[in-house]
C-alpha angles and dihedrals in degrees: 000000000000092000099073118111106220108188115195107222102165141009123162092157092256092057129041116186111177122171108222115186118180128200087226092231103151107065085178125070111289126242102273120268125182126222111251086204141013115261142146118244117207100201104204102173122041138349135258128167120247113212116202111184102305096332119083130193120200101239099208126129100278086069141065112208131207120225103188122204109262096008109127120213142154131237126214129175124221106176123053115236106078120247138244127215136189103219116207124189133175140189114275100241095044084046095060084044089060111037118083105246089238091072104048124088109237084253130129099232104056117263144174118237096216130029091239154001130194111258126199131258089248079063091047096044079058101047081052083048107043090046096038087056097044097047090051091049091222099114126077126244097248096045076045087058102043089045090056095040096054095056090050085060100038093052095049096046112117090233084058117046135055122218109194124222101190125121130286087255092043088050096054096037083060092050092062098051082060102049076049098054091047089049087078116011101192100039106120091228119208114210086239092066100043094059092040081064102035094036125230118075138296090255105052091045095050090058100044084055099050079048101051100033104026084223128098109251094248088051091060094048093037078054091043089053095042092051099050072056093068092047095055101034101082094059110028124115093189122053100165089062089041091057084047101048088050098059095265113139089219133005085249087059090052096048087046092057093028085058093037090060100032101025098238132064119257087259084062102035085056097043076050090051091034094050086054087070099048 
């Protein structure tokens, strides 16, 4: 995996923030690496799928993944494009303070239970945040800590995440709806076309989804789109094309979706981002 680009944004010794961003060449399951630490690893582009052993977790922006120290595990890439992830780690001992005891393994070194769980669009508003201002260099370390902190927190929090309890084939029918769905971003999918591509019916895939993910289908891809969002706005000149490139019938459709999930409109939520670097 040499060909990642790893970019160290923060590191105060208690938080580490780094900005990997990978070209998505291998569309087969890598050669296995092995995490040197434990961290959590906000994928915000894109989208690959993480094996470990015999089980797989969809790494796209509506999830937050585990890497634990010492676990071994292999990367593939289904879809073309390349992917981008915000990388958080912190120190072992603030680490066990802020993660709830229900999702750590009875191990000496700290370790997540599952790969993955759901997070919420207020974390993913503050993994756009917290890259957008350190990229820009215009926040201070200690504003930079508490941020990142925060959305540890904030993604970890049992209001806030979704542990599925589906089987092992819903599980990985669902994982295909999603590769789908991040096949083309700004298609406006129908149910029927989806299952045409999946196979089964409609019906069946509309509730496995509801099981696994505890959201209707339209509202995760209406979340995917809305957080690539996040990752574009600060930067756009054109809001109207990027509505349009993200599947919105008019630039007032998007804000209105855009302000329902993240409580501002795109305009607010980049002056936000924007105010960070004065």
């Amino acid at each position: 995996m040499s060909d990642f680009k790893v970019h160290r944004l923060l590191d105060t010794g208690t938080v580490t923030v780094r900005n990997v961003l990978c070209p998505g060449d291998c569309r087969h399951r890598s050669a296995e690496e092995c995490a040197s630490s434990t961290h959590l690893v906000f994928p915000y582009r894109g989208i690959y799928l993480r094996h470990v052993g015999s089980d797989q977790s969809v790494a796209d922006a509506n999830h937050v993944l585990f890497f634990n120290a010492g676990e071994s595990y292999q990367v593939s890439h289904p879809v073309a494009g390349g992917d981008a992830s915000l990388v958080l780690e912190v120190s072992p001992p603030l680490l066990r303070e802020i993660v709830p005891a229900g999702l750590f393994h009875k191990r000496d070194e700290p370790g997540f239970r599952m790969q993955s769980l759901r997070i919420d669009p207020r974390a993913q508003a503050l993994v756009a945040l917290l890259r957008h201002s350190l990229q820009s260099g215009g926040i201070e370390s200690l504003e930079a800590e508490s941020l990142a902190l925060t959305l540890a927190c904030r993604s970890l929090g049992p209001r806030t995440t979704h542990a599925t309890g589906a089987t092992h084939a819903r599980r990985r029918l669902v994982d295909r709806v999603k590769v789908l769905l991040a096949s083309d971003l700004g298609r406006r999918w129908s149910l029927a076309e989806i299952a045409a591509e999946i196979g089964g019916s409609p019906v069946y895939l509309t509730q496995a989804f509801q099981q696994v993910e505890g959201m209707p289908l339209h509202r995760y891809h209406l979340r995917l789109r809305l957080a690539r969002a996040l990752d574009l706005v600060v930067h756009c000149a054109d809001m109207s094309a990027l509505a349009l490139d993200l599947g919105f019938s008019s630039h007032s459709h998007f804000a209105a979706a855009f302000k329902q999930v993240h409580g501002r409109t795109p305009s607010a939520f980049r002056q936000s981002a924007l105010a960070k670097r004065a």
